[in-house]
N, C-alpha and C positions, 0 to 999 in steps of 0.2 A: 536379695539381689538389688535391689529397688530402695536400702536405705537409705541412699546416700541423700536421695532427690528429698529428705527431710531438713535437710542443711542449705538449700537453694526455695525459693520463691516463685515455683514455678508456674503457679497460678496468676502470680504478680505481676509474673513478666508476658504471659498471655493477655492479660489484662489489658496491659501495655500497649497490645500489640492491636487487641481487640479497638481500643481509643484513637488509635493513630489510622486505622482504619475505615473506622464510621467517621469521622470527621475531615479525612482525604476524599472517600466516595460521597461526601453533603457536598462539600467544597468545588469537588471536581464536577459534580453533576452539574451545577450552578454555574461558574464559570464555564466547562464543556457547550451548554446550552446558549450560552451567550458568544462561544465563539461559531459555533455552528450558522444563529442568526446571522451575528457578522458574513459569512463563507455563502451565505444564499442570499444576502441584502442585495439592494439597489441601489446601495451606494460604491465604487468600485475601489475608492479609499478604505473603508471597513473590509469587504471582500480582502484585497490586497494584503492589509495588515491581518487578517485573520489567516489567512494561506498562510503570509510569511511565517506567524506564528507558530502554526502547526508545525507544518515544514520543518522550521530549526529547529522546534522543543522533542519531536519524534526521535531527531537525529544524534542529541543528546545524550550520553551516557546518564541514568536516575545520580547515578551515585556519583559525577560532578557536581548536578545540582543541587545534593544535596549539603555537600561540600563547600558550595558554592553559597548558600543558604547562610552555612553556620559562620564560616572563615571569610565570606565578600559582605554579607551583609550582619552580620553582628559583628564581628571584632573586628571589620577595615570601619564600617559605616555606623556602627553603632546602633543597630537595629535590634530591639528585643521585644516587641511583638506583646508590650504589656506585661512582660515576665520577669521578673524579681531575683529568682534566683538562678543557677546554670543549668538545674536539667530540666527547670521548665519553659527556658529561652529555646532551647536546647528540642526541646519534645515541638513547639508550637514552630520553629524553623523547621524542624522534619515536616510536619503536618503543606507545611509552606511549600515544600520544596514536592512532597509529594503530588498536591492540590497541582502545581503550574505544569507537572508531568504527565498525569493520568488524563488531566481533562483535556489533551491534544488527541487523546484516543477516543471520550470520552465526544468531544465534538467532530470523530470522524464515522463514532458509529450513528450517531443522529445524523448526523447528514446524509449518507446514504438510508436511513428509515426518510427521511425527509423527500429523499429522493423518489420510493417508491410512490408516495401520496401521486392521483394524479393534477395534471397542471388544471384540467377544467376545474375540479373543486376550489382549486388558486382563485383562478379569475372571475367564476361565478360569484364569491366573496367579493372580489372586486369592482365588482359589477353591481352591488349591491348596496357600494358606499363603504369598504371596511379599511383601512387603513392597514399599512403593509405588517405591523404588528399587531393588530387585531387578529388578522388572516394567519399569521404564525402561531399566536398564543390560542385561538377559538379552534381553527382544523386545520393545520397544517403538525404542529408540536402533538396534539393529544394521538393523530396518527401516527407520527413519527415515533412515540414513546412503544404505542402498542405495540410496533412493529420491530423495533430495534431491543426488547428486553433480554432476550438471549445473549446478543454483541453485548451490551450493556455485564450482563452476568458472567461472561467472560474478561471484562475488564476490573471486573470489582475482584473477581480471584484472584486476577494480577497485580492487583491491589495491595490484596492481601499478603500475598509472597512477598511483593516489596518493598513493604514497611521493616523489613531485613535488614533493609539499606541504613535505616536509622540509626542503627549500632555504630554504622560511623562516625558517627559524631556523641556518639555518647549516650542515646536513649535507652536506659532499661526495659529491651523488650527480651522478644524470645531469643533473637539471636545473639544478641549480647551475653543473653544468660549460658547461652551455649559453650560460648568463649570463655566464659569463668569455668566451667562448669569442666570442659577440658582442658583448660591449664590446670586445674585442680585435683583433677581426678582419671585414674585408671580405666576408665571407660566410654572409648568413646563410640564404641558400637553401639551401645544401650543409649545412650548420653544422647547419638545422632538419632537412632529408633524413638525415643520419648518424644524429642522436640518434633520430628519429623510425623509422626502421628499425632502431634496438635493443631499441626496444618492442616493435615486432614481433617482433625472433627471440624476445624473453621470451615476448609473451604468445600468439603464434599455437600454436606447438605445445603449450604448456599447454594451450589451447582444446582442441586438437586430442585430444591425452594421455587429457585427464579424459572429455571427451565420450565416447569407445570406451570409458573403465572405466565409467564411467555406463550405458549398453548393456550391456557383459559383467555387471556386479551390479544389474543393475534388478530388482523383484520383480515376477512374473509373478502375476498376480492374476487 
């Protein structure tokens, strides 16, 4: 029942999909964290621009951006991201487009962990001589992390579902393979069942993973 899936790459295309994801969720977390600062600074220009940002990029359909990625910034602007050939211009835009999407979730789940910190630990810092990113990066952020990893692990599964998106423009992941996979063949109940239970093995035990570290580093307040 199951021979077909010897003629497809399906490990290849998880692969894929597995790559486009660890390097969205490094991306996003990084960026995420820097617009969160931004959204709690003292400066009301950064604040501003870090709202705005959120704001539209939330608003956003993924799969303009990602569109938008391949077709406004490679083939109008000539943007290729260090990549040589088309599907690795191609994989590093998705990764791109992913990265500017997730981390507007990504700095709204930190920010509410930010939020719960209380403000005396803020000021007692301050009070001490710390500088407003010292106070972020020493006890404000490592609180914030403990306490936002759950939010956190529900955006990285959302993550992972939407590296799907990248099919549009071309990237050999899972979903793409799908597409081949039923224009080619008789089955798409089995074809959808396969693909559809490789998500699972990605994202159940991820679920699962982060949820318990989320429990073992929660702050007990």
């Amino acid at each position: 029942m199951f021979d077909f899936l010897q003629d497809y790459d399906l490990l290849g295309a998880f692969w894929t999909t597995v790559q486009l994801a660890v390097l969205s969720a490094v991306g996003s977390l990084i960026w995420g964290t820097i617009l969160a600062a931004m959204r709690v600074g003292p400066v009301p220009l950064m604040r501003g621009l870090g709202t705005a940002y959120v704001n539209i990029v939330r608003n956003i359909p993924l799969t303009v951006i990602i569109l938008f990625a391949s077709l406004g910034l490679n083939q109008t602007l000539g943007v290729k991201l260090g990549g040589g050939d088309f599907e690795t211009i191609n994989f590093r835009l998705a990764v791109l487009g992913l990265i500017l999407y997730t981390s507007a979730f990504v700095c709204e789940a930190l920010r509410s962990g930010i939020n719960t910190v209380p403000v005396g630990q803020a000021e007692a810092a301050r009070a001490i001589g710390l500088s407003f990113g010292q106070v972020l990066r020493l006890v404000v952020l490592p609180q914030a992390f403990r306490s936002t990893v759950g939010p956190l692990a529900n955006v990285l599964i959302a993550l992972i579902k939407n590296t799907t998106v990248a099919a549009a423009i071309g990237v050999a992941e899972a979903a793409a393979l799908m597409k081949d996979m039923i224009e080619n063949e008789a089955q798409l109940l089995l074809i959808s069942a396969v693909i559809a239970f490789g998500f699972v093995v990605l994202t159940l035990p991820t679920g699962l993973i982060l949820g318990w570290v989320g429990k073992k580093v929660a702050v007990k307040r």
